[in-house]
MIZA-133532 format. One record per residue (C-alpha): residue number from 0; residue in one letter; x, y, z. Coordinates in Angstrom, 2 decimals, padded with zeros to 5 digits. Each point is the difference from the previous one (the first is absolute). Example, Ala and Ser with C-alpha at 12.3 -4.5 7.8 and 13.67 -1.06 7.14 Angstrom:
<recs>
+-----+---------+---------+---------+---------+
| num | residuo |       u |       v |       w |
+-----+---------+---------+---------+---------+
|   0 |       a |  012.30 | -004.50 |  007.80 |
|   1 |       s |  001.37 |  003.44 | -000.66 |
+-----+---------+---------+---------+---------+
</recs>
This chain:
<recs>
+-----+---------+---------+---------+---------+
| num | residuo |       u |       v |       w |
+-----+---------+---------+---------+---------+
|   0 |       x |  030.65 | -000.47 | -045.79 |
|   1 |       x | -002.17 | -002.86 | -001.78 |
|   2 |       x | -003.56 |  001.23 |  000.02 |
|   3 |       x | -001.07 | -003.53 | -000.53 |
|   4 |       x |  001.30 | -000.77 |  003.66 |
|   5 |       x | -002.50 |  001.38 |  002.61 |
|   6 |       x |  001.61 |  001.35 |  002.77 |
|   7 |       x | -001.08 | -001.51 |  003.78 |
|   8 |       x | -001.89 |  003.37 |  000.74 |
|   9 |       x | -002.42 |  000.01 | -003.08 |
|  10 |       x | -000.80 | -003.54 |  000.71 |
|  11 |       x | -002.83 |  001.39 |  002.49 |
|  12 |       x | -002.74 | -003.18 | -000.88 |
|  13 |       x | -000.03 | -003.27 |  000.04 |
|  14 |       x | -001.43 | -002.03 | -003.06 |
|  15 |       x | -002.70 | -002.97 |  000.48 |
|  16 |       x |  000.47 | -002.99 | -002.22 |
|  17 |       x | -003.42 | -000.36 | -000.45 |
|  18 |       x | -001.32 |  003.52 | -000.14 |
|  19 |       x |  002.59 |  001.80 | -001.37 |
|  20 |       x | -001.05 |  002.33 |  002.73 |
|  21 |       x |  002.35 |  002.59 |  001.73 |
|  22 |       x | -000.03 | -000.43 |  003.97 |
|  23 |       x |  000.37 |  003.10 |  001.18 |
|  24 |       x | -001.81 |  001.11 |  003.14 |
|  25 |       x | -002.15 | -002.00 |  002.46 |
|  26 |       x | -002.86 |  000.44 | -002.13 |
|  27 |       x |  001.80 | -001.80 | -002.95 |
|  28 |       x |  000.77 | -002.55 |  002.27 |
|  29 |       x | -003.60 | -000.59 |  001.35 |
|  30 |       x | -001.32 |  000.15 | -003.65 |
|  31 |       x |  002.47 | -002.48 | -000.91 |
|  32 |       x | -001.03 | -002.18 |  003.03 |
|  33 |       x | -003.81 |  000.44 | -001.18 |
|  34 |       x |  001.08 | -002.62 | -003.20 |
|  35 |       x | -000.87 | -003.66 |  000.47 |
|  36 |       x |  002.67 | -001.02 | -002.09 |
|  37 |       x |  003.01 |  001.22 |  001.85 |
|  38 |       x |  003.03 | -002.19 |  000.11 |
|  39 |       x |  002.38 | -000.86 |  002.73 |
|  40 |       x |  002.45 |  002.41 | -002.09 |
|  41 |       x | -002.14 |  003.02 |  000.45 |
|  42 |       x | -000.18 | -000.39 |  003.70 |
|  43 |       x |  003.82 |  000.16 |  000.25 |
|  44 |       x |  000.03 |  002.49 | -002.55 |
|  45 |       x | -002.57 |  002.43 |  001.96 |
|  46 |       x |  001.91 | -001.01 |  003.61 |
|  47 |       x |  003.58 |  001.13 | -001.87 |
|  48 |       x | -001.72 |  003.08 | -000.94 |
|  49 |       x | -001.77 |  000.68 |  003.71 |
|  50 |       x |  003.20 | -000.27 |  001.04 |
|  51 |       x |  001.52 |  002.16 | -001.81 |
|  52 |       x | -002.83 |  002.97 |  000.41 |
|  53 |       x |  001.36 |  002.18 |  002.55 |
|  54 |       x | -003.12 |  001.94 |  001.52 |
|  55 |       x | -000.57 |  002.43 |  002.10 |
|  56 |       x | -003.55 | -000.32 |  001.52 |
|  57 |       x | -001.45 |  001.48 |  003.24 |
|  58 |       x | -002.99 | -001.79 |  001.13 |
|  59 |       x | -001.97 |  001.46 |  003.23 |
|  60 |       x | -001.68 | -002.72 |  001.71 |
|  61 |       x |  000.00 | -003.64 |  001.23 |
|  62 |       x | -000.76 | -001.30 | -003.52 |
|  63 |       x |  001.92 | -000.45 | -003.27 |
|  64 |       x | -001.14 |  002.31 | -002.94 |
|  65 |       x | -002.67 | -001.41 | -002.43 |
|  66 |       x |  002.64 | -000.53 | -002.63 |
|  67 |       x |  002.22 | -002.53 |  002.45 |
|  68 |       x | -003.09 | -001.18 |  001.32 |
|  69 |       x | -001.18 | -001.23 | -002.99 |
|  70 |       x |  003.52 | -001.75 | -000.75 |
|  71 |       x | -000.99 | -001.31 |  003.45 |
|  72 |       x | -002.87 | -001.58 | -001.44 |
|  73 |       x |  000.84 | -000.95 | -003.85 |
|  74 |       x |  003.10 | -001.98 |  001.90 |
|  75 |       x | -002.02 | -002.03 |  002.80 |
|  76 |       x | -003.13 |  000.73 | -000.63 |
|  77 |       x | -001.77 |  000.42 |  003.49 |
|  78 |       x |  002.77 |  001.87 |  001.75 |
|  79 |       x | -002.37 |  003.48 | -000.46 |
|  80 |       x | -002.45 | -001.46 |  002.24 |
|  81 |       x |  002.64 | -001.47 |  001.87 |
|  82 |       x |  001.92 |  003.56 |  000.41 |
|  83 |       x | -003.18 |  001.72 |  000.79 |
|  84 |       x | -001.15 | -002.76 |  002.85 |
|  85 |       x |  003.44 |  000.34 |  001.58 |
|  86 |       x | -000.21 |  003.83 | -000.05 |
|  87 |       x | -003.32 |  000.47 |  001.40 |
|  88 |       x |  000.68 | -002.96 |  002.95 |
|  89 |       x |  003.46 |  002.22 |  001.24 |
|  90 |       x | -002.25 |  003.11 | -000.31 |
|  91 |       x | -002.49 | -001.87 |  002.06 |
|  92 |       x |  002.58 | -001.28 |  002.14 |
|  93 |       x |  001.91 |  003.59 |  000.39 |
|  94 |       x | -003.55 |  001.58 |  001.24 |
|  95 |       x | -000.35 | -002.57 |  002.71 |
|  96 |       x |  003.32 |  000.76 |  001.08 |
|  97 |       x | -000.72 |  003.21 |  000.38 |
|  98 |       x | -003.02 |  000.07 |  002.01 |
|  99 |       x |  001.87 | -002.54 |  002.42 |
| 100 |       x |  003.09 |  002.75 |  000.15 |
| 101 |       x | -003.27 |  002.89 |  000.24 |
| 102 |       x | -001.92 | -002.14 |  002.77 |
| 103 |       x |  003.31 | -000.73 |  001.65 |
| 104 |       x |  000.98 |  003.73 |  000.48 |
| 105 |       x | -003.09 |  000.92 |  000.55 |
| 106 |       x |  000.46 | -002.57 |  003.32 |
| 107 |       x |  003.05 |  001.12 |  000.47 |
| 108 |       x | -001.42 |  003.92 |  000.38 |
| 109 |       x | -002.86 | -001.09 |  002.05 |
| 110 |       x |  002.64 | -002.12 |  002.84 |
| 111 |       x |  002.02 |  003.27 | -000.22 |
| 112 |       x | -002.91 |  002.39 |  001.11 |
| 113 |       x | -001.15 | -001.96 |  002.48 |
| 114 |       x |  004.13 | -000.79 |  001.91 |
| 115 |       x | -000.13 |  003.98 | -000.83 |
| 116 |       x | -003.30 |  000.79 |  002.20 |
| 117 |       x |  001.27 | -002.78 |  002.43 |
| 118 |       x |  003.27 |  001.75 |  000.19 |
| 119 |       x | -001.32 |  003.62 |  000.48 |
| 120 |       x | -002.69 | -001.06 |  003.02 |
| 121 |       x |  003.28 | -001.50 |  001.42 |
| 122 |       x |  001.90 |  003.69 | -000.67 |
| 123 |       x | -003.65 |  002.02 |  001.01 |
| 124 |       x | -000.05 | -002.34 |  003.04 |
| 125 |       x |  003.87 |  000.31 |  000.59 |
| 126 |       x | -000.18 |  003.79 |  000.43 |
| 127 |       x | -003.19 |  000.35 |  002.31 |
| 128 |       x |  001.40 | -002.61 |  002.15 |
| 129 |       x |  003.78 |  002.21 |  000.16 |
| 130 |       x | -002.30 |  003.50 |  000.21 |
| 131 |       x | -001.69 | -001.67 |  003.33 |
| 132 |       x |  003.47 | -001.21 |  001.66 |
| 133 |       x |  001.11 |  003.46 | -001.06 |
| 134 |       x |  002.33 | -000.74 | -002.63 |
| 135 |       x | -001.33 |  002.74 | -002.31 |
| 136 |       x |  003.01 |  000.68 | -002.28 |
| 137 |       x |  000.32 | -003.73 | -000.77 |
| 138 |       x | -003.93 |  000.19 | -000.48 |
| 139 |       x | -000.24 |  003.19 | -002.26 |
| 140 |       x |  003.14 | -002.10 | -002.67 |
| 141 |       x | -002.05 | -002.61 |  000.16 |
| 142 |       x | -003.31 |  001.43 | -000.81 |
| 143 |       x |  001.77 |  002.92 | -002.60 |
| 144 |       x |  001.29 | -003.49 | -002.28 |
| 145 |       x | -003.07 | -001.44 |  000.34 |
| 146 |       x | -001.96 |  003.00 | -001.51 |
| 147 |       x |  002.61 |  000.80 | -002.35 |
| 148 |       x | -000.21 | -004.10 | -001.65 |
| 149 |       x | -004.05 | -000.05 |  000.58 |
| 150 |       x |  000.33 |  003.36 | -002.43 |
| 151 |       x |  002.63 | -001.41 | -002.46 |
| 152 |       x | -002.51 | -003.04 | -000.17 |
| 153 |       x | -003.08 |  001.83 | -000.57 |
| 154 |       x |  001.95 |  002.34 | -002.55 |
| 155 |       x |  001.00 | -002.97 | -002.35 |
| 156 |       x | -003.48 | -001.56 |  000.64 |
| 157 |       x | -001.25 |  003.52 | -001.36 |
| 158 |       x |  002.01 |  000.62 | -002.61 |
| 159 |       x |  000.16 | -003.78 | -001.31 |
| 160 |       x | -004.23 |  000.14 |  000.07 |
| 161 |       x |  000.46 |  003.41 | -001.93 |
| 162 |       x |  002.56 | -001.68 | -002.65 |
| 163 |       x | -002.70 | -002.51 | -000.68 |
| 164 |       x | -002.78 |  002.33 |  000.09 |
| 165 |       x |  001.58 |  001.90 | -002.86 |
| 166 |       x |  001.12 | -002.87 | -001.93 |
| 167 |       x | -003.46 | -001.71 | -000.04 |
| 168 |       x | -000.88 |  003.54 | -001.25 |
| 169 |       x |  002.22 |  000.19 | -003.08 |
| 170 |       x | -000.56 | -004.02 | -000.58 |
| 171 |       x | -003.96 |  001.19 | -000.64 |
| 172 |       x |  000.75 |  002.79 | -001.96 |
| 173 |       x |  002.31 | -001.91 | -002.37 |
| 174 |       x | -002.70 | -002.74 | -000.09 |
| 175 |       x | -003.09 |  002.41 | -000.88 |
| 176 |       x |  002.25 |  001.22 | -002.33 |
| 177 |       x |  000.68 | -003.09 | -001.41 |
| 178 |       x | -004.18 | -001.07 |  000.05 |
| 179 |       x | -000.67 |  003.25 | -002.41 |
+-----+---------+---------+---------+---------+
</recs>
């Protein structure tokens, strides 16, 4: 084997004309970018090389990591801001969605209650009214389901107030933990 001849594998940068600079990482790049002299050449070279990066990145969150960000930026300058504005209008946008979906079940709830108290005076009256003509088996079924899904209402009711009651407790210990 020559070793003159470099093999494709040890050819890991990419050479500048004008820098004599080794592009090597984003940070290369963005350096490289920071020149004012840059030629047309270096801006294929550096898009040959950011094509041929392969790199593994996990980013958590709606927007690019400050090293792409500021590619963003050195490329069309503006697009930060622009990136930025966009996220925080579909944030905006994603919380007024919400409290329509939130208002609309709360609406929802409420019409549910009330057809559920309309529909138990109808059972409550339903049973007096077959107790009096003497119907008292059909009466005591009717009245037994009616107390047994008043109580499965006012079971969830309790135990969904309780849920909250203990999660609003642990949300203000976390935050006076987080205040110290």
């Amino acid at each position: 084997m020559n070793p003159k001849k470099k093999q494709p594998h040890q050819n890991r940068g990419l050479q500048s004309n004008k820098s004599n600079q080794t592009v090597n990482s984003q940070e290369d790049i963005l350096n490289l970018l920071d020149k004012d002299d840059f030629t047309n050449d270096d801006l294929k070279k550096i898009a040959v090389k950011i094509s041929q990066q392969t790199t593994t990145t996990t980013i958590s969150g709606p927007i690019p990591d400050p090293i792409t960000f500021g590619l963003y930026e050195k490329i069309l300058p503006g697009s930060a801001k622009d990136i930025l504005d966009e996220f925080k209008e579909q944030s905006k946008h994603r919380r007024n969605i919400e409290a329509i979906v939130i208002q609309s079940r709360e609406k929802q709830s409420s019409i549910g209650q009330i057809m559920a108290f309309i529909l138990g005076l109808f059972a409550l009256f339903g049973s007096v009214y077959l107790a009096v003509i003497g119907e008292r088996t059909i009466a005591g079924m009717l009245a037994t389901t009616l107390i047994s899904l008043t109580g499965s209402y006012f079971y969830g009711v309790f135990k969904n107030n309780k849920s909250l009651k203990d999660k609003n407790i642990s949300d203000n210990k976390e935050s006076e933990g987080n205040s110290k």
